[in-house]
N, C-alpha and C positions, 0 to 999 in steps of 0.2 A: 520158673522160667529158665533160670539155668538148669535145671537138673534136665528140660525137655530140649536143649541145645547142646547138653554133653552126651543127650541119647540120641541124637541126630548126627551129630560129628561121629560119635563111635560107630552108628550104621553104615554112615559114607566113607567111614575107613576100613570099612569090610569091604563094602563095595570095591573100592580102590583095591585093597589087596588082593582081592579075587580075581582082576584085572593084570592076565599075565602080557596085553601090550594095549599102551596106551593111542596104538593107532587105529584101532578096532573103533568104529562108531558105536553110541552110545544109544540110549535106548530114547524117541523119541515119539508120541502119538499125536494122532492129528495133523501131519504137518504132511505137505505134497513135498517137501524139499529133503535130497537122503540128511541125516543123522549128521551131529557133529562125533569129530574123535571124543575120545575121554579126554585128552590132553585139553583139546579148547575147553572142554566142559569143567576140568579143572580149573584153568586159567579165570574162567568167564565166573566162576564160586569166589575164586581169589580176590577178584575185582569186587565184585558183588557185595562180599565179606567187608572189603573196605572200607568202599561209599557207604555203607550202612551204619558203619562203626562211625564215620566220619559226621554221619546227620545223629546219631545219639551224642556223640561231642559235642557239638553245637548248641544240643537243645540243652545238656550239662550246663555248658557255661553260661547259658542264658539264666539257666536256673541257679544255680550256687555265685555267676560271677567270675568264677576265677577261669581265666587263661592258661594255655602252655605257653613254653617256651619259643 
């Protein structure tokens, strides 16, 4: 699982790098609405990235017990 999550982050840091402006919309299908920037679409990973980490904590401390600080 990690090995398929540090080959996922290193694709989207290509992706990113290849991205000489972050105001360019991003590549979006199916949708009647234009494209978000890359920027939002970074931001909205950022977020994303959080809450997620945030519900595997949870389900940690349910299991092991222990708390952060």
């Amino acid at each position: 699982m990690l090995a398929a999550y540090r080959d996922a982050v290193a694709r989207s840091n290509a992706v990113v790098a290849n991205c000489p402006d972050l105001t360019r919309p991003g590549a979006r299908s199916l949708r009647e609405t234009p494209p978000p920037s890359m920027r939002w679409i970074l931001v909205h990973m950022i977020e994303e990235t959080a809450r997620h980490t945030g519900h595997a904590d949870i389900l940690r401390e349910q299991i092991d017990g222990s708390t952060g600080r």
